[in-house]
C-alpha positions in Angstrom: 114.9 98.0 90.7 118.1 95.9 90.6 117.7 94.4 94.4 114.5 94.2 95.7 115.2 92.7 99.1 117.1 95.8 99.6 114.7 98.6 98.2 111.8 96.5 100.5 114.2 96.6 103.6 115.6 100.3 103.2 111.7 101.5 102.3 110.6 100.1 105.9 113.2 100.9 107.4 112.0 105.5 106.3 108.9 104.6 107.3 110.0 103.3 110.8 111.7 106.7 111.1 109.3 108.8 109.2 106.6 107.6 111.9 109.3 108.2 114.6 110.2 111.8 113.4 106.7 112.8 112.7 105.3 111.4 116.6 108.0 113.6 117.9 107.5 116.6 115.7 103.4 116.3 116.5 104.4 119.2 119.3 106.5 121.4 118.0 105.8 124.8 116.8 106.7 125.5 113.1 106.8 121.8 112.2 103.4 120.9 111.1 104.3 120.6 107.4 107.5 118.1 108.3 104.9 116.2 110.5 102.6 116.2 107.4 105.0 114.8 105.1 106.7 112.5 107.3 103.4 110.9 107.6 102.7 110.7 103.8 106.5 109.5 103.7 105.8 106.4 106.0 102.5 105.5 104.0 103.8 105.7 100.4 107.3 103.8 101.5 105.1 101.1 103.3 102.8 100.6 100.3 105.8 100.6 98.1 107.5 97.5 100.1 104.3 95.8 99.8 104.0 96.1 96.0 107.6 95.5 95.5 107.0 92.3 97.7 104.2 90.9 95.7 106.0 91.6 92.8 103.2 94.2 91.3 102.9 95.7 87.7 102.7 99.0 89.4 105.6 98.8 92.2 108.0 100.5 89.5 105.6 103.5 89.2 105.1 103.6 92.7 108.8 103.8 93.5 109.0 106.9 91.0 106.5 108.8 93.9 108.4 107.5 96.6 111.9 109.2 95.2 109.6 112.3 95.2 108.1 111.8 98.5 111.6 110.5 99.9 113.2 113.6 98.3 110.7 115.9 99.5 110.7 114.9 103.5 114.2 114.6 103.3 114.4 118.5 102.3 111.5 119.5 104.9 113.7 117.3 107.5 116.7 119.4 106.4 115.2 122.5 107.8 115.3 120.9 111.5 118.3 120.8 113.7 116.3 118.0 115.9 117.8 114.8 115.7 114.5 112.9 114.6 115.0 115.0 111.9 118.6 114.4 111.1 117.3 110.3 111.0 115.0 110.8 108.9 116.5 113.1 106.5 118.9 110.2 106.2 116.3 107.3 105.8 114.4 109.5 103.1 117.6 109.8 101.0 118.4 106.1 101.5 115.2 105.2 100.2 115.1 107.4 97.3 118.7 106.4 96.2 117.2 102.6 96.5 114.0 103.1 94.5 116.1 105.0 91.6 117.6 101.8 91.0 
């Protein structure tokens, strides 16, 4: 990653609404799998701020599953016209274009 700083701040900033979006979701019929991977989302983009933080051997690999998982909510997020959804979609792909780096 070329900016750290950056990929840390955009990576908290999906799990702030990935956390959000699944909270809301929780009770809505026909969104348990966006509820399921907003909330693998928000851990794997807080564990990759931390490692990217501490500098870690293994934040690059990490970042590679985050671009998944980013990619992946981002799509499920698409499918929602709710606007938790709409956030999030657009965290996710923040966050995925940031770890690419």
């Amino acid at each position: 990653m070329k900016n750290v700083q950056v990929s840390i701040e955009v990576c908290l900033a999906c799990m702030v609404e990935c956390e959000k979006c699944s909270t809301e979701c929780l009770t809505m019929e026909g969104h348990e799998e966006c509820v399921k991977l907003c909330r693998d989302c928000a851990d794997i983009c807080v564990l990759c701020a931390r490692l990217c933080a501490r500098g870690s051997k293994f934040a690059d690999a990490l970042c590679v599953l985050c671009v998944q998982c980013c990619d992946d909510c981002a799509n499920e997020c698409n499918k929602h016209d709710m606007e938790c959804c709409k956030k999030c979609e657009e965290a996710c792909k923040k966050c995925a274009e940031a770890c690419k780096m």
